[in-house]
N, C-alpha and C positions, 0 to 999 in steps of 0.2 A: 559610350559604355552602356548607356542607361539602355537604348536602341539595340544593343547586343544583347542585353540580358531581358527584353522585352520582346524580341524574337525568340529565344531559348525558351519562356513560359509562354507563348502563342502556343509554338509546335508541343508542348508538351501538354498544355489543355488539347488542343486538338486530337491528341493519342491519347489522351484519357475520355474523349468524347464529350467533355463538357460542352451544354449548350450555349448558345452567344445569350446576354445580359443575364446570368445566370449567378454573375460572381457579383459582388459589390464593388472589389475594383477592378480596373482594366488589368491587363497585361501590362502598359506602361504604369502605371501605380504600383502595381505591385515590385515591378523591377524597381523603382525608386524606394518603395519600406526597405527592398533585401540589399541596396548599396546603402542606404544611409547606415543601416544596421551596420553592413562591414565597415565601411570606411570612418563614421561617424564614434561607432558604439553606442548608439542611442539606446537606452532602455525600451523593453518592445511596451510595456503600458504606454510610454511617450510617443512610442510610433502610434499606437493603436488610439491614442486618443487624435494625434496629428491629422489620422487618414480616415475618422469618424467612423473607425470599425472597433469590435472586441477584441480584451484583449485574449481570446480564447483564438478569435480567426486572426489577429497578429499573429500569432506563435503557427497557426495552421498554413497563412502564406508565408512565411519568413521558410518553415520549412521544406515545407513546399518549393521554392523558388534556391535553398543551399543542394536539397535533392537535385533537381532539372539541370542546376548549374554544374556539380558533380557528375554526373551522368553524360554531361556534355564535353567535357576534359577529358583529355586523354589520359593513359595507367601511364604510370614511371616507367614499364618495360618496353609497351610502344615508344616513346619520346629517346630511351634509351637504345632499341634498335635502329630507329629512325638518324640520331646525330652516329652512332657507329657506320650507319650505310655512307653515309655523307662525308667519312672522312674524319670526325672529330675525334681527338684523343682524351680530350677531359671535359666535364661537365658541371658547368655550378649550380648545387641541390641549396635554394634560397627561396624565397618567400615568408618567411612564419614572422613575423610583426608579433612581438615577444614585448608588454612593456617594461622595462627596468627601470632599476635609476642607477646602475653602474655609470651613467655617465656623469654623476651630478656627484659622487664622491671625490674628496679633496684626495690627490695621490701622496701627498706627507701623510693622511692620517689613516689612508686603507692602500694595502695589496694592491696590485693591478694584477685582475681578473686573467688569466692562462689561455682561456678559452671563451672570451668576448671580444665579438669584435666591435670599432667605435661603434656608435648609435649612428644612425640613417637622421635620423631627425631628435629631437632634444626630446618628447614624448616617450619613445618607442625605440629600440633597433634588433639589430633582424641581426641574426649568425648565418653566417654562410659555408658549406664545406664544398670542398673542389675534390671532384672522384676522379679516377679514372676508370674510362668504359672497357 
């Protein structure tokens, strides 16, 4: 992963013309601030002290690297036309790591939630909805 999104900020310093040693971090550093960020939720001060950069250019690679990544992803309408060419009739729209604590409620003393579904893991869990294309 780190190798994928450290390719992704190569090619996009390159189209922005940045010179080589130019930056403070590599491309492979900077892909590891912008996955700790997601995966982690590291506070960017913590990354920025981590990676002996400011936290002014924390916040300018972090975004930096959510831009290039975004850019690099496909629209919903391509991926949408794409599984209709191929045949598919429904689509699961998932991803969003949402964190609650719906799962840590005792069921004798709260409602069970209509529209949650269990947690993916005890931290966090993700809703999922099934379309059709």
């Amino acid at each position: 992963m780190t190798l994928f999104v450290a390719g992704v900020l190569r090619t996009e310093r390159r189209r922005r013309k940045t010179r080589r040693n130019r930056r403070v971090l590599t491309p492979f550093r900077q892909a590891v601030l912008v996955l700790r960020w997601f995966r982690d939720a590291i506070p960017v001060h913590r990354l920025a002290t981590d990676h002996k950069i400011s936290i002014a250019t924390a916040y300018r690679y972090l975004h930096e690297g959510i831009t290039a990544l975004a850019a690099h992803a496909p629209d919903l309408h391509q991926v949408l036309a794409d599984r209709h060419a191929r045949g598919d009739t429904h689509v699961i729209l998932d991803g969003t790591l949402i964190p609650t604590d719906s799962g840590r409620t005792s069921r004798t003393t709260a409602a069970p939630s209509s529209w949650c579904c269990a947690p993916v893991c005890p931290a966090r869990s993700t809703t999922s909805a099934v379309a059709p294309i």
